[in-house]
matplotlib code that plots the C-alpha trace (Angstrom):
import matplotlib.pyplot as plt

x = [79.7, 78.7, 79.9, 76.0, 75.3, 74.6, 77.2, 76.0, 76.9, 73.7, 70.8, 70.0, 69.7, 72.3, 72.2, 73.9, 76.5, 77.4, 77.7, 80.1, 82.5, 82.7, 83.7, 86.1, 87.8, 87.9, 89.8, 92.4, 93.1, 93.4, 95.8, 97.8, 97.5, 99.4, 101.9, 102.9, 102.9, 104.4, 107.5, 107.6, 107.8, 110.5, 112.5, 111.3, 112.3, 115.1, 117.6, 116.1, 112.7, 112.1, 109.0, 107.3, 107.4, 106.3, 103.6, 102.3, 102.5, 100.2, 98.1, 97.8, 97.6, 96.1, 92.6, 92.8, 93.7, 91.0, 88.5, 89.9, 89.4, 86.5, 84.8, 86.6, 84.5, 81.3, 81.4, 83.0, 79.7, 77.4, 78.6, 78.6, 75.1, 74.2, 75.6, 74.2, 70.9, 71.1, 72.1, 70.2, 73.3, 75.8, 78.9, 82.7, 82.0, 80.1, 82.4, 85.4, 83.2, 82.6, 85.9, 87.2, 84.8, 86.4, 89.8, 89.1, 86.8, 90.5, 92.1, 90.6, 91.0, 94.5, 95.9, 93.0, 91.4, 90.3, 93.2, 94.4, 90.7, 91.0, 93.9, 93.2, 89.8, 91.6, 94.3, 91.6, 89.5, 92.3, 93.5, 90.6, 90.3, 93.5, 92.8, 90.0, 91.1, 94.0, 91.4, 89.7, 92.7, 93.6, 90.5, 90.5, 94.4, 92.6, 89.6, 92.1, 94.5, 91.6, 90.5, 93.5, 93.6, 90.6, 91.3, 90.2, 86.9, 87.3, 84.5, 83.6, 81.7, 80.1, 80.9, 78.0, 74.9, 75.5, 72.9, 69.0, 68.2, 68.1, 65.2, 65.7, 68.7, 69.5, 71.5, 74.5, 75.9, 78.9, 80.9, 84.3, 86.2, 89.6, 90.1, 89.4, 86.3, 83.8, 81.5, 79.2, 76.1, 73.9, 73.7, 75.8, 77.2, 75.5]
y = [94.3, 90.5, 88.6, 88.4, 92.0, 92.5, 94.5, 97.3, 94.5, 92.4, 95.5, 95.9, 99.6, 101.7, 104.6, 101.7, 100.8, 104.6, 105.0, 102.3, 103.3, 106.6, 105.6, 103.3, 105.3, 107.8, 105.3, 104.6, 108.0, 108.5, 105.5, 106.1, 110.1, 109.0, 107.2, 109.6, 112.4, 110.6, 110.4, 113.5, 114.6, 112.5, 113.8, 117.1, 117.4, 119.1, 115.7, 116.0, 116.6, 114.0, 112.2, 115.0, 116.3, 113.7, 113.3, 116.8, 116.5, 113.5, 115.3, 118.5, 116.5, 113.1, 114.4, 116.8, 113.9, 111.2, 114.1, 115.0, 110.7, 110.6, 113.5, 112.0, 108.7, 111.0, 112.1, 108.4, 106.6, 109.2, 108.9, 105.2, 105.2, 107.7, 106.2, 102.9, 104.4, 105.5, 102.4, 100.5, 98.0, 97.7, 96.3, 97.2, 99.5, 101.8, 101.5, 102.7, 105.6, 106.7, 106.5, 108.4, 111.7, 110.9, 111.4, 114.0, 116.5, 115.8, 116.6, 120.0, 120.8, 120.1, 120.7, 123.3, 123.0, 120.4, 118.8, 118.1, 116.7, 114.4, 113.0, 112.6, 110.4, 108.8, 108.0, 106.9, 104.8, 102.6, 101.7, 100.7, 98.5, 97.3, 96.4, 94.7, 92.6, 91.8, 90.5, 88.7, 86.6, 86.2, 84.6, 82.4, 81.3, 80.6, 78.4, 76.5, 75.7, 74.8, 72.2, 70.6, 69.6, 67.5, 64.5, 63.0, 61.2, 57.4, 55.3, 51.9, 49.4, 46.9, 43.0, 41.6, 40.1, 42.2, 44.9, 45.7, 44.7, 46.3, 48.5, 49.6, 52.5, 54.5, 57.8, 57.8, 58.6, 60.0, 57.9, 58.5, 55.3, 55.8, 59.1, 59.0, 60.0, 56.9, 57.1, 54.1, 52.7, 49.9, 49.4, 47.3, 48.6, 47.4]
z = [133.9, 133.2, 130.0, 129.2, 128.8, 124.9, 123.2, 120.3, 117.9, 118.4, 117.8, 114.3, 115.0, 113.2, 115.7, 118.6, 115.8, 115.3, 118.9, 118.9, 116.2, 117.4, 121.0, 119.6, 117.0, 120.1, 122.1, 119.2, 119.1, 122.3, 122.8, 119.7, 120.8, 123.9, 122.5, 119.9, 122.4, 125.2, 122.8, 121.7, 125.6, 126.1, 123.2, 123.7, 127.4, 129.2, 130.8, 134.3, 133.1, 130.8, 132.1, 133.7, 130.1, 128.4, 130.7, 130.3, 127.1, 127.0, 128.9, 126.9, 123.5, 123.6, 124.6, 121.4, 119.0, 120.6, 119.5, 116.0, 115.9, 117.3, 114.6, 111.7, 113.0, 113.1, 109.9, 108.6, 110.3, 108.8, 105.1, 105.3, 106.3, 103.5, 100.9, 102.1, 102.3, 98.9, 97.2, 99.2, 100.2, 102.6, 101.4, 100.9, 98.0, 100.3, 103.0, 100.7, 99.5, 102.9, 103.4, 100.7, 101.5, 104.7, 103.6, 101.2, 103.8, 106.2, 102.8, 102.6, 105.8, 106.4, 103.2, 101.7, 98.1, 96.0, 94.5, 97.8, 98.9, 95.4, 96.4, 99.9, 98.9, 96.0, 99.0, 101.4, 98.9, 98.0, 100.7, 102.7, 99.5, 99.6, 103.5, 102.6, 99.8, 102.2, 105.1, 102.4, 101.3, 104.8, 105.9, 102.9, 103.6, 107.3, 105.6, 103.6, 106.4, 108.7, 106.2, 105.4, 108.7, 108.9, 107.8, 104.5, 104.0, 103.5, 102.1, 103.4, 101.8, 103.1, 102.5, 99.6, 100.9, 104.4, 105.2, 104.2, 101.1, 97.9, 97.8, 101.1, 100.0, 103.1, 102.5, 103.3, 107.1, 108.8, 111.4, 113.0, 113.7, 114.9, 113.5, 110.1, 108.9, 107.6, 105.0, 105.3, 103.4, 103.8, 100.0, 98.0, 94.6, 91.7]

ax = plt.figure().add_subplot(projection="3d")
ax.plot(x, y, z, "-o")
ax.set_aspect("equal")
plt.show()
């Protein structure tokens, strides 16, 4: 596969997206599904069968966890594009609701009921939020360290009687002379 081949990331198309998330979810829960399980084998095992168990038990288990991912992703894609249908926006608020009837349809089904389901959405909710508010500040603590590396504007002026005259006022322009950044104008302060 080339480096040029368009990914599902670059088609508008929501159906390409969903396709997407679902294969990747799937692939977390199969690599995490491994993991998990492969420990569990090893811990699990007889002392001279240690890897052969924790290999069958990858083998036995990961697939079932890469699917229960996988559907959880199925159902996560399909709320988010519901409720972004129906408010007509696409944003972090609808990304926590889908998240939270996520968390609260695995709620019911694992723990049974509704309490469970309210607490398993109020769970979910939050903490996609929390995530996201966590990105954010990490992307701003990125902007604000990139900047303070640049180096800080100087202004130049030129000498008097130097330049075009008067009525001739150029804008501004942006020159780099031996690494500092040069504001210069034809124009001579009044």
């Amino acid at each position: 596969m080339a480096w040029d081949t368009p990914t599902y990331d670059t088609y508008p198309d929501p159906v390409y997206r969903f396709v997407d998330s679902v294969g990747e979810l799937f692939s977390w829960g199969l690599a995490g599904g491994s993991a998990v399980h492969f420990i569990k084998g090893l811990r699990g095992s007889p002392s001279g069968a240690c890897l052969a168990g924790a290999a069958n038990a990858v083998r036995q288990n990961a697939p079932r966890v890469a699917g229960k991912f996988g559907a959880y992703c199925v159902f996560l894609c399909a709320f988010e594009s519901a409720v972004s249908f129906a408010s007509g926006r696409d944003d972090a608020c609808t990304a926590a609701a889908a998240v939270g009837t996520t968390c609260g349809l695995y709620g019911m089904r694992r723990c049974g009921g509704a309490p469970a389901a309210a607490w398993w959405a109020l769970l979910g909710a939050t903490g996609f939020l929390g995530m996201e508010y966590a990105s954010t500040l990490w992307e701003i603590s990125k902007y604000e360290e990139m900047n303070r590396s640049q180096p800080v504007p100087v202004v130049c002026r030129p000498e008097q009687g130097c330049g075009p005259p008067r009525w001739f006022r150029m804008p501004p322009f942006v020159t780099r002379e031996k690494g500092a950044v040069c504001l210069c104008s034809y124009f001579t302060p009044d």
